[in-house]
C-alpha positions in Angstrom: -26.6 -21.6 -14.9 -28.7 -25.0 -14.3 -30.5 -25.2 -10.5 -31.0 -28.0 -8.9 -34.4 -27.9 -7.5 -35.4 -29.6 -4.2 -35.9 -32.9 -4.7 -38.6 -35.9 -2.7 -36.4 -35.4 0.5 -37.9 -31.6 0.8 -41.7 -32.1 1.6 -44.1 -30.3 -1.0 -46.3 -27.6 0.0 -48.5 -25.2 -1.1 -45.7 -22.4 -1.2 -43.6 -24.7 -3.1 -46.1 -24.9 -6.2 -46.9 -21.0 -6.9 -45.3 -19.1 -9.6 -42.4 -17.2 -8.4 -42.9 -14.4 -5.7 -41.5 -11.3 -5.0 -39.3 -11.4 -1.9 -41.2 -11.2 1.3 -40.3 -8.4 3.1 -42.7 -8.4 6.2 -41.1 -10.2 9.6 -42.2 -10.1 13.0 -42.0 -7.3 15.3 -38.5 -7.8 17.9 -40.0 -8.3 20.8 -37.3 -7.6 22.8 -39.2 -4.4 24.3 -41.7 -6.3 25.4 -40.4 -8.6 27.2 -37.5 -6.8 29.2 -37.4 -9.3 31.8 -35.4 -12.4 29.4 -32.5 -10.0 28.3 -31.8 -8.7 31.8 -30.9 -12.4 32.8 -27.3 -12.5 33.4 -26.9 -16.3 34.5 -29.0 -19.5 32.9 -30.9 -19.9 36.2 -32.4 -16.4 35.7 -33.4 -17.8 32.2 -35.0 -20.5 34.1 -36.2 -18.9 36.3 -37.9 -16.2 33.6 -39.2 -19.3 31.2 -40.8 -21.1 34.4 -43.1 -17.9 35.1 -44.0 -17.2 31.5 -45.1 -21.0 31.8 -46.9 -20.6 34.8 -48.7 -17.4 33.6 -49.6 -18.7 29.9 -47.7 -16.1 28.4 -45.6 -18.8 27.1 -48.2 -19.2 24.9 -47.9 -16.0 23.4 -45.3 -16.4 20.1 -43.8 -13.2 21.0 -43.0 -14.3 24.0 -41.3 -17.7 22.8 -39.9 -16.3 20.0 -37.8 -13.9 22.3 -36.9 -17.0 24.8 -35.5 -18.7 22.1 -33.8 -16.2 20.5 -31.9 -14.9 23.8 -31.0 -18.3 24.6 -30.1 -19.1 20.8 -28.0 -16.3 19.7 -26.9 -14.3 23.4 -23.1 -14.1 23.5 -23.1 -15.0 26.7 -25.8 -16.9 27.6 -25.8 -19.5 24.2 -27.6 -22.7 25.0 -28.3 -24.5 21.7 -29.7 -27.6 23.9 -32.3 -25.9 25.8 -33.4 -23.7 22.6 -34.1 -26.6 20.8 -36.1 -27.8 23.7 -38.5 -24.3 23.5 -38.1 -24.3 19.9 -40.1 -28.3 20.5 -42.5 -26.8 23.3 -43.7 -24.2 20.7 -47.1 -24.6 19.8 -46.9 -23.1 15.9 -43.1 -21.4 15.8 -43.4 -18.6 13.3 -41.1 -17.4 10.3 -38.7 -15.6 13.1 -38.4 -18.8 15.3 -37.4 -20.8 12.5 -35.2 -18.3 11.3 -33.4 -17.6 14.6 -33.1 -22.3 15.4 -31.4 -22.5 11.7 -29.3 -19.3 12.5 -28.3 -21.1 15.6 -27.3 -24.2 14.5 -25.7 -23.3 11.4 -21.9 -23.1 12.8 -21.9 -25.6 15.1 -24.7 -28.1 14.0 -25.2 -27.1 10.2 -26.6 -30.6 9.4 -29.3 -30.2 12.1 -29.9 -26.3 10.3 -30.0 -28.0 7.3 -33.2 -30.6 8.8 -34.7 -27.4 10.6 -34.9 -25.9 7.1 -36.3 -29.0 5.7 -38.8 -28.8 8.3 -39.9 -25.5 7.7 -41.0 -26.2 3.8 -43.3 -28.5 5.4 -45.4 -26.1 7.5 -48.1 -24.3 5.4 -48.2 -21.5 7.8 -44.8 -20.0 8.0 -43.8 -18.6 5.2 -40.1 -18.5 4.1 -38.7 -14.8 3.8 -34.9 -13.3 3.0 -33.4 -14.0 6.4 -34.2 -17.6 6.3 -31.4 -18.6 3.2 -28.3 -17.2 4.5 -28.3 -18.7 7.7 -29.0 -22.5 5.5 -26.4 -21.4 2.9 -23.7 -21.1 5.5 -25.2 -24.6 7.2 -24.2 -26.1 3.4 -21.2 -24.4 3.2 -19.3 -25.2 6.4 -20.1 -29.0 5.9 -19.3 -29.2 2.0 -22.8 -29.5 0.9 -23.3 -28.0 -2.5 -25.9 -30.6 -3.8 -28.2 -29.7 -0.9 -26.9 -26.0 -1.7 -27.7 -26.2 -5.3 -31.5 -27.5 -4.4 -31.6 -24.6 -1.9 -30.5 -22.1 -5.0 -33.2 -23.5 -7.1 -35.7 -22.9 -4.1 -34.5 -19.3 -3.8 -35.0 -18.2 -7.3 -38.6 -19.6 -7.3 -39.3 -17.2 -4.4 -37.5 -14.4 -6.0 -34.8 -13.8 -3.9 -32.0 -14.6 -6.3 -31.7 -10.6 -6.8 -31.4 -9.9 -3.2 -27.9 -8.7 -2.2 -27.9 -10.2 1.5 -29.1 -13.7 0.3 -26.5 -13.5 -3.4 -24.1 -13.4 -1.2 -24.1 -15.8 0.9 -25.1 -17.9 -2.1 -21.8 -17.3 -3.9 -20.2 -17.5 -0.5 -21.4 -21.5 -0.2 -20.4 -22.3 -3.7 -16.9 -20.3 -2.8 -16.1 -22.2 0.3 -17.3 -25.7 -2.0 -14.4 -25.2 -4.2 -17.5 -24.3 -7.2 -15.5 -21.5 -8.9 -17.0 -21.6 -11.7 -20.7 -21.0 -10.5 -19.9 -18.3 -7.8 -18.3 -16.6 -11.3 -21.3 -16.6 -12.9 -23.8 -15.7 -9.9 -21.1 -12.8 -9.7 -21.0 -11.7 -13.5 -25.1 -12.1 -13.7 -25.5 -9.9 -10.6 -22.8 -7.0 -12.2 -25.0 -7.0 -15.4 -28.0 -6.9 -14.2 -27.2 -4.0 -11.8 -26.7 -0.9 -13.7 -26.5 1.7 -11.1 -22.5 1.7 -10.2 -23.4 3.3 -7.0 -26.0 0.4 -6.3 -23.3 -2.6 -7.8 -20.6 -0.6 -5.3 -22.6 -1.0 -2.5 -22.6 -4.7 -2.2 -18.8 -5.3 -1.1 -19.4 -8.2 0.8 -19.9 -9.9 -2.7 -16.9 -8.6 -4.5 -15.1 -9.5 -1.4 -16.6 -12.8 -1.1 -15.4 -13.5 -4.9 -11.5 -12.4 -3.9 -11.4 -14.4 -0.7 -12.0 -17.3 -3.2 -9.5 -16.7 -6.1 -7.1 -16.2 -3.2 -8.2 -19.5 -1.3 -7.5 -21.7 -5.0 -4.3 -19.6 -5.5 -5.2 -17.4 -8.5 -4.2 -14.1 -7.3 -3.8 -12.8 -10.6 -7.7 -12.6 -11.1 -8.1 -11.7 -7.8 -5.6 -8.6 -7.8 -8.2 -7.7 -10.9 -11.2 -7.9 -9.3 -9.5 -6.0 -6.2 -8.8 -3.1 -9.0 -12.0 -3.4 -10.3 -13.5 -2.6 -7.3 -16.5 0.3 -7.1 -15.7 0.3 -3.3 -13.6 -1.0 -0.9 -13.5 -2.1 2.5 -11.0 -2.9 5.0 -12.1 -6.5 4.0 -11.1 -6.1 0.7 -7.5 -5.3 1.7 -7.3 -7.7 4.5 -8.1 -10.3 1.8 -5.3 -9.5 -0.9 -2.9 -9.0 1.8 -3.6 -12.8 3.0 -3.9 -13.9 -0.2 -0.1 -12.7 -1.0 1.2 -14.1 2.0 -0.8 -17.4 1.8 0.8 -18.1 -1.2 4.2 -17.2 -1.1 3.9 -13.3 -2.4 5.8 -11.5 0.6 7.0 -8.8 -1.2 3.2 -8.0 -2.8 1.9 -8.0 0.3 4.0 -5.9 2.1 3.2 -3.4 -1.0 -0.1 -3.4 -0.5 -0.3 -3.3 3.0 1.9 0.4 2.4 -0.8 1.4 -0.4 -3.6 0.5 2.3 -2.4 3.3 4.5 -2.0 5.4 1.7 -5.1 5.1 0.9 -6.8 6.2 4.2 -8.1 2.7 5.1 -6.9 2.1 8.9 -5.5 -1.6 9.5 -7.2 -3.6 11.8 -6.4 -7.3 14.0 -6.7 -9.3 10.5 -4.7 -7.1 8.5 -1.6 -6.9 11.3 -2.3 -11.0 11.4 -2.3 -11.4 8.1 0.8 -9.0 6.8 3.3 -10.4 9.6 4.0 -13.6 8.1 5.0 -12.0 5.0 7.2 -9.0 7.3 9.0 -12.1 8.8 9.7 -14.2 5.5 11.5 -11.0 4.1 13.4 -9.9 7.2 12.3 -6.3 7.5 11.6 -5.9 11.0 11.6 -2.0 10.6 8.1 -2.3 9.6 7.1 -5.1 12.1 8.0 -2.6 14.6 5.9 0.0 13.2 3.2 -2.9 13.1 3.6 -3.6 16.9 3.6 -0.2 17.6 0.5 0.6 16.0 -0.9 -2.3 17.7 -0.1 -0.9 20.7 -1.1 2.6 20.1 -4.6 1.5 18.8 -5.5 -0.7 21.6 -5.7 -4.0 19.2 -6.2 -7.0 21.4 -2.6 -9.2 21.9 -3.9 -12.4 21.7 -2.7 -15.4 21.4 -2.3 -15.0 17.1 -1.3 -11.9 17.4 0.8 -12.7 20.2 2.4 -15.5 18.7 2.8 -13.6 15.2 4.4 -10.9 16.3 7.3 -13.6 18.4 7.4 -15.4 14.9 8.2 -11.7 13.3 10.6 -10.8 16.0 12.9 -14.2 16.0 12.7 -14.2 11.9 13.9 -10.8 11.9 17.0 -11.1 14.2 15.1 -9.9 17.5 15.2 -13.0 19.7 15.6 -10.6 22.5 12.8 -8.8 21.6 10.2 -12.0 20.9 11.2 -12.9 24.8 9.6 -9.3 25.9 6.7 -9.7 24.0 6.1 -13.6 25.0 6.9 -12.5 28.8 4.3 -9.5 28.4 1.4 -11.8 27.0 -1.8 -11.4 29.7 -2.5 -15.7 28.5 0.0 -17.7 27.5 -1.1 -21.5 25.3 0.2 -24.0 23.1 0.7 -21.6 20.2 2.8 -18.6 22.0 4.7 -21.6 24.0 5.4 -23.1 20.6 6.2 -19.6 18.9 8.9 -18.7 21.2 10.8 -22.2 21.5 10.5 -22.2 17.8 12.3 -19.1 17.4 15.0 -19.7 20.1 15.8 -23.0 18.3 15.9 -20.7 14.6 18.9 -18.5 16.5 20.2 -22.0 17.8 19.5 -20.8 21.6 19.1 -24.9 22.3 19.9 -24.4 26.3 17.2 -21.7 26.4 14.7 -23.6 24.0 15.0 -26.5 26.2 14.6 -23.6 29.7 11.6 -22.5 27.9 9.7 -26.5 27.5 10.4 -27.3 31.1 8.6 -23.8 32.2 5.9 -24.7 29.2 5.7 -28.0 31.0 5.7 -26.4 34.4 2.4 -24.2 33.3 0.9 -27.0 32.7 0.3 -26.6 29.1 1.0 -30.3 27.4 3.3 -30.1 24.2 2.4 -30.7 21.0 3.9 -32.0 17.7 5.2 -28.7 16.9 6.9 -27.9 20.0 8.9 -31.4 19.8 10.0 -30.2 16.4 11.0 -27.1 17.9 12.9 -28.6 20.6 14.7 -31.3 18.4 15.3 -28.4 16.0 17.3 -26.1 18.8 19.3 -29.5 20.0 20.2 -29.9 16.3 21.6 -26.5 15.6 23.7 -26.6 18.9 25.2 -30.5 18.5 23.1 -31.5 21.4 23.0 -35.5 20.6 21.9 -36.7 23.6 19.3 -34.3 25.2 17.8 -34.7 21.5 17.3 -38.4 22.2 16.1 -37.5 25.7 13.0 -35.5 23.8 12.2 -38.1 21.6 11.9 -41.1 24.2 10.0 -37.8 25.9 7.6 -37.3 23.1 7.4 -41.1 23.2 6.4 -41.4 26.9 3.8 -38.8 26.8 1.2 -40.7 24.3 2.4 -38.7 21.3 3.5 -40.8 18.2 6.1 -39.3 16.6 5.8 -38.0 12.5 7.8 -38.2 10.2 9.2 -34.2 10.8 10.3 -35.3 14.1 12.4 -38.4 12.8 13.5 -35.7 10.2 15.1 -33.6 13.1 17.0 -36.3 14.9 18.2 -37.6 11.3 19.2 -33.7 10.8 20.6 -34.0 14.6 22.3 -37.6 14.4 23.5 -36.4 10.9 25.3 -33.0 11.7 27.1 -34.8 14.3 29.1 -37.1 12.5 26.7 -40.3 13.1 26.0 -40.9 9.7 25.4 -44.6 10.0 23.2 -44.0 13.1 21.0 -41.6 11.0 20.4 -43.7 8.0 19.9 -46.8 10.3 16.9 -44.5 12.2 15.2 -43.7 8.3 15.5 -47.2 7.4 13.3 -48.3 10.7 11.0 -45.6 10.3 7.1 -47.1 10.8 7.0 -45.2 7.7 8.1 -44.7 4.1 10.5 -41.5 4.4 10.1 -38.7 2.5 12.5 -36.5 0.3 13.1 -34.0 3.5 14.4 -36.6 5.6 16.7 -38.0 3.2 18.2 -34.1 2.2 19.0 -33.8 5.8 21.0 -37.0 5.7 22.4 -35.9 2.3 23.6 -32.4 3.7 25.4 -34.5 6.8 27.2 -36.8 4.5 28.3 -33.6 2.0 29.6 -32.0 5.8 31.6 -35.3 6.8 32.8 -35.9 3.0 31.0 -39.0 2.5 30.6 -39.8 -1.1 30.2 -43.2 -0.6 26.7 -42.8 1.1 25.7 -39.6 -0.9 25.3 -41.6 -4.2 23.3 -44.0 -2.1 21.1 -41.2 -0.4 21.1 -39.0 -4.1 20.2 -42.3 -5.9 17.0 -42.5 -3.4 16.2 -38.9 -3.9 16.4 -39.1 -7.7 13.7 -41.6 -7.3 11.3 -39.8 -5.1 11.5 -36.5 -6.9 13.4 -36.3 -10.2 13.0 -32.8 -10.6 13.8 -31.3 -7.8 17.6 -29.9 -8.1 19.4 -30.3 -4.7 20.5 -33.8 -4.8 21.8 -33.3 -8.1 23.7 -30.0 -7.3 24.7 -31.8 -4.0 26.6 -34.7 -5.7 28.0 -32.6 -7.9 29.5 -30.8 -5.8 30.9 -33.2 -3.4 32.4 -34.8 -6.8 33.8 -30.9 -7.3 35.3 -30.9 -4.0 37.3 -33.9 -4.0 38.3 -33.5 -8.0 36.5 -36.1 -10.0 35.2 -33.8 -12.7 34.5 -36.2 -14.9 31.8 -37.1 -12.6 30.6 -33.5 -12.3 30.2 -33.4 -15.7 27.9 -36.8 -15.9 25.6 -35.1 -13.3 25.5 -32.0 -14.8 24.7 -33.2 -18.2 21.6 -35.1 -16.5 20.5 -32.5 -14.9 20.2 -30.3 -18.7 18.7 -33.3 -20.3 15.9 -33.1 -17.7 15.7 -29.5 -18.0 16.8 -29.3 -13.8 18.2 -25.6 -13.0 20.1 -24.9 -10.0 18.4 -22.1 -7.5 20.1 -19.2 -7.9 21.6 -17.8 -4.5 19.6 -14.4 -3.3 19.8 -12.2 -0.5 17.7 -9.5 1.2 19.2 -6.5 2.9 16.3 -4.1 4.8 17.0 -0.8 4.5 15.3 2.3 5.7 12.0 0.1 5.5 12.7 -0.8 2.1 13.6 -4.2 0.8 16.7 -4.6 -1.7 17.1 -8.2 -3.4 20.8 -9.4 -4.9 21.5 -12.1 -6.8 25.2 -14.0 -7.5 27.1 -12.4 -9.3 24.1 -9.5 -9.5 25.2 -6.3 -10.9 22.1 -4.9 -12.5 21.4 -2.4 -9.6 21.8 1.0 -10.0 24.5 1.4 -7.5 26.2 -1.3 -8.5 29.6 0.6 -9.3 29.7 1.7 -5.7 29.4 -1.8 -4.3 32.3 -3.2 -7.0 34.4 -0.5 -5.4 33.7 -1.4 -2.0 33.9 -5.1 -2.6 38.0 -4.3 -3.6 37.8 -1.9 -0.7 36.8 -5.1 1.4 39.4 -7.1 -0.7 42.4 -5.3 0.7 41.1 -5.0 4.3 40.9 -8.8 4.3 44.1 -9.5 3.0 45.5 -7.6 5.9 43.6 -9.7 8.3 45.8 -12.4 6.3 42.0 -14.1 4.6 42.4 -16.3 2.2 39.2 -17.2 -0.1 38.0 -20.9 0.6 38.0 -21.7 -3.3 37.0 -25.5 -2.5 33.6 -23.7 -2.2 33.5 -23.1 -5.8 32.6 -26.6 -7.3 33.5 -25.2 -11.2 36.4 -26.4 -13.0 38.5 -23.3 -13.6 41.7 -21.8 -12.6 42.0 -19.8 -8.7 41.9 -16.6 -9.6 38.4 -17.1 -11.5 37.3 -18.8 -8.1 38.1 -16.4 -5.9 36.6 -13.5 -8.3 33.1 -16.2 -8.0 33.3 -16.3 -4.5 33.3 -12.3 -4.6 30.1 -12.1 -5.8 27.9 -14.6 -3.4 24.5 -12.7 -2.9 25.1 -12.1 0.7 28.6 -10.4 -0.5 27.0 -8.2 -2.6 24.1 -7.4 -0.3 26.5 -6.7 2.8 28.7 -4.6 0.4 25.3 -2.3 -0.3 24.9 -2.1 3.1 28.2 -0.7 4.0 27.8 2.2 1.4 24.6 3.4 2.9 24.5 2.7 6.3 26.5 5.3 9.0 29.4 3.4 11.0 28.7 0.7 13.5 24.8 0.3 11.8 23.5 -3.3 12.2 23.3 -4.9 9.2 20.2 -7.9 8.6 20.0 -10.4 5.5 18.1 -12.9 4.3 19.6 -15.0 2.2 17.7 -18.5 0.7 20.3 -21.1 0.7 22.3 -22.4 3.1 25.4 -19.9 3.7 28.8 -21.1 2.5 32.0 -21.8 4.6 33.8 -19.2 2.8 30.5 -16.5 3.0 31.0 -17.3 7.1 34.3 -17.0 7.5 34.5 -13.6 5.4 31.3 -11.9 7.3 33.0 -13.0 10.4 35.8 -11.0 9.2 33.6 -7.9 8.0 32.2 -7.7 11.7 35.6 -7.2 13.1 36.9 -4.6 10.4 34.1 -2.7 9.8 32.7 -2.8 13.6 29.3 -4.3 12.4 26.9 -6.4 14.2 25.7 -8.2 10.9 22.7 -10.9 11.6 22.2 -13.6 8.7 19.1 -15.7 8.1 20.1 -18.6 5.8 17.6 -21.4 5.1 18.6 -23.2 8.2 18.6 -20.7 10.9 20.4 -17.5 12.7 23.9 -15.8 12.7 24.5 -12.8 14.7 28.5 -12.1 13.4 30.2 -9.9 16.2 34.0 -9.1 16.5 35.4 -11.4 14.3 33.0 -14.5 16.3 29.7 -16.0 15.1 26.5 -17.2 17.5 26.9 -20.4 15.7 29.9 -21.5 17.2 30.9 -22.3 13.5 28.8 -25.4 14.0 25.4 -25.1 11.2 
């Protein structure tokens, strides 16, 4: 690897031009005993108070003394004052190794530039000589800002003085060129420091390093390397899990994480606040609110602080799983409610299309003082959307307006979504078309969906045409013409769109659904019949048949946009992935069990109607997440109101 050594900006000292040293091991005494007075000081005028009479006795004087003074009122949980240690760190007559140490320490989160100068500084002094705690705290300066040039002269520096074997500077070393986006170099501090440590008990030891190196692979989305690394391991650490676990959510793994979150516990390591913050998100994407109980429980039992992430992760857990109820008790049992927990519960009242209660919820948000953001407006157009609510939507925009917020293009999304649903289709496209800003593909679906709802062909080839443009790949519009075109019998235009679509390689998304089960997680695909019970749910899908023909059901067959005869419609209709997934759940759940999916597209007209039907027979309460939002189906009636 090439360093960058310090260049004219770092002053040259005597230090600077001897042959490489061995890392200096020798600090100052901690003083603290001495000095007993500065860490009983429980306000800032006690620390006053304490500095004026070591001033007026000349003990000041003594470095001990200041070094202590500045380091209470440096790095003291409660009593931080970065200003006013600055200003003793100035009044010292000849600071010492530990006073630099503790100033760049300081300022290295919340001033790293002025850390960075400090450190600067100190090359210049011939007196105070630079030791192991003095990089980490300058690493971390370069890091938070982005500074790897000044971080690459400070790696140069470091292995002059010999400290480029020492574990507790390394890592913070490949830390800074992780959290630069410098891969490549952390990889090779990383592989250098495994070769050259032969002891395995020795290369176990240093974690925080191997830990280090996963947090990045998972930051730049390359979990594969990082999953190998993780297995690698000598040792782990509740760090290392906490890391994989976010790094499968963060990118889209839910199913991985949730895995390893079970093989955590297995393995004797005891979750802690980041792991329950970071495996939620993935517990609410798949639906399997079994085990977000368990986590909320254990949260509980353990005595983990409910803050406001965890707070608002566990409402986000409870509304995606089908719990509205049960997100209200934990919002109403929050000790501090903010902007996040506010935003969590509206959120998920407008996901079950609760819009009277979403809108219940802003005016007590608003009540508490606690101004809205640009999420909460979302939230709140997103609620008046799912329930029709046309003019209290344009009552929260003018709202938004009013209040100094300038409205994004999401929120112009929702009332196009809102407008669209509906029936003012015109309206809609007339709001995209005076945006203050070019619209994106989002906004344009949602006005796509509302003209395939209200049959309007005529201004879905416009809308497609405009989507074509902005993303050619992406298979919705195409499938969304087509079918309109299906439903109203102009095959010949099917066909053109269909053929486009193979030319440019475009595949539909395949329809899948999640049932939760006993904790675990079953997935189903259309017209899925590689599971192992899938003989049973065949049978009880004709079991299902003849119950619904007594309840006079007719399959919706303009649902099926292929050109073929009834009969091969209605058997296609059979095996939607929600079907199928239902179906499994009647075979092994006892009478009157609720049922919960996840399915990934928008459910069907024909899907609703049936599970509408299945609730009634089969006395079910059967709750269905769909891309869009919530349906609890109860005695033959859905939450919806049959408007989604």
């Amino acid at each position: 690897m090439d360093y960058v050594l310090v260049s004219s900006t770092v002053c040259s000292h005597s230090h600077m031009n001897s042959t490489p040293q061995q890392p200096i091991t020798t600090t100052p005494g901690h003083p603290s005993s001495l000095f007993p007075q500065i860490t009983t000081c429980n306000t800032k005028r006690d620390l006053q108070q304490v500095h004026a009479t070591l001033i007026k006795t000349g003990q000041i004087r003594d470095p001990l003394a200041a070094a202590e003074l500045l380091r209470f009122c440096s790095l003291s949980v409660n009593h931080r004052d970065l200003r006013y240690a600055r200003k003793i760190f100035n009044d010292m007559d000849q600071p010492n190794s530990f006073s630099y140490n503790t100033i760049i320490r300081a300022l290295s989160e919340d001033e790293p530039i002025e850390s960075i100068t400090f450190f600067t500084q100190m090359l210049c002094v011939e007196f105070v000589e630079i030791n192991r705690f003095t990089f980490p705290s300058v690493l971390k300066a370069c890091a938070v800002t982005a500074r790897v040039e000044e971080g690459k002269q400070i790696h140069g520096l470091l292995v002059k003085f010999g400290f480029d074997t020492d574990p507790f500077v390394l890592t913070n070393l490949v830390r800074m060129y992780v959290m630069c986006g410098f891969m490549k170099s952390a990889h090779q501090l990383f592989g250098i420091n495994s070769k050259s440590v032969r002891n395995e008990s020795k290369q176990g030891g240093n974690v925080v390093l191997w830990n280090v190196m996963i947090d990045g692979y998972t930051k730049i989305g390359d979990l594969t390397y990082a999953q190998k690394l993780f297995e690698r391991m000598p040792n782990r650490s509740v760090v290392s899990w906490n890391s994989m676990i976010a790094g499968y959510s963060q990118n889209g793994l839910f199913k991985e994480a949730m895995e390893l979150f079970r093989e955590m516990q297995t393995s004797n390591f005891l979750p802690n606040y980041v792991t329950l913050v970071s495996v939620l998100p993935a517990i609410s994407r798949l639906g399997a609110l079994e085990l977000g109980k368990w986590v909320h429980l254990y949260a509980k039992k353990n005595k983990i602080e409910m803050d406001d992430e965890l707070g608002s992760a566990l409402i986000d857990m409870y509304s995606k799983c089908g719990s509205i109820d049960e997100a209200i008790k934990v919002f109403d049992t929050l000790p501090r409610k903010n902007l996040i927990t506010w935003n969590a519960i509206i959120g998920g009242l407008a996901l079950h299309g609760r819009a009277n209660d979403a809108l219940h919820y802003f005016s007590r948000m608003e009540e508490a003082r606690v101004a809205p953001s640009g999420v909460t407006y979302i939230a709140v157009l997103t609620a008046c959307s799912h329930a029709g609510l046309v003019e209290e939507g344009r009552f929260i925009l003018n709202h938004m307006i009013n209040v100094g917020l300038e409205p994004r293009v999401e929120h112009y999304g929702c009332m196009v979504d809102l407008l669209g649903r509906a029936g003012f289709l015109h309206e809609a496209e007339e709001l995209i078309l005076s945006m203050p800003f070019n619209p994106d593909d989002i906004i344009w679906k949602a006005l796509l969906g509302a003209c395939k709802m209200h049959g309007n062909i005529e201004m879905a080839q416009r809308v497609a045409a405009r989507l074509m443009d902005l993303d050619p790949q992406d298979s919705g519009s195409y499938v969304a013409l087509s079918n309109m075109y299906a439903n109203v019998g102009k095959w010949e235009a099917v066909s053109k769109v269909r053929l486009k679509m193979q030319e440019m390689g475009i595949r539909k998304n395949p329809g899948c659904s999640w049932v939760e089960l006993d904790g675990s997680i079953y997935e189903f695909l259309a017209e899925d019949d590689s599971h192992p019970k899938a003989r049973e749910i065949h049978l009880m899908l004709e079991e299902i048949s003849v119950q619904l023909k007594l309840m006079d059901y007719k399959p919706d067959t303009t649902q099926v946009f292929l050109n073929m005869d009834e009969e091969d419609k209605e058997n296609a209709l059979t095996l939607h992935s929600e079907k199928i997934a239902i179906a499994f759940g009647l075979i092994r759940t006892n009478p009157q069990t609720q049922l919960r999916i996840v399915k990934n597209l928008r459910i069907c007209d024909d899907c609703h109607t049936w599970i509408k039907l299945i609730s009634q027979i089969y006395k079910r309460k059967i709750i269905v997440r769909d891309r869009k939002r919530f349906h609890l189906f109860e005695n033959g009636a859905c939450s919806c109101m049959d408007y989604w």
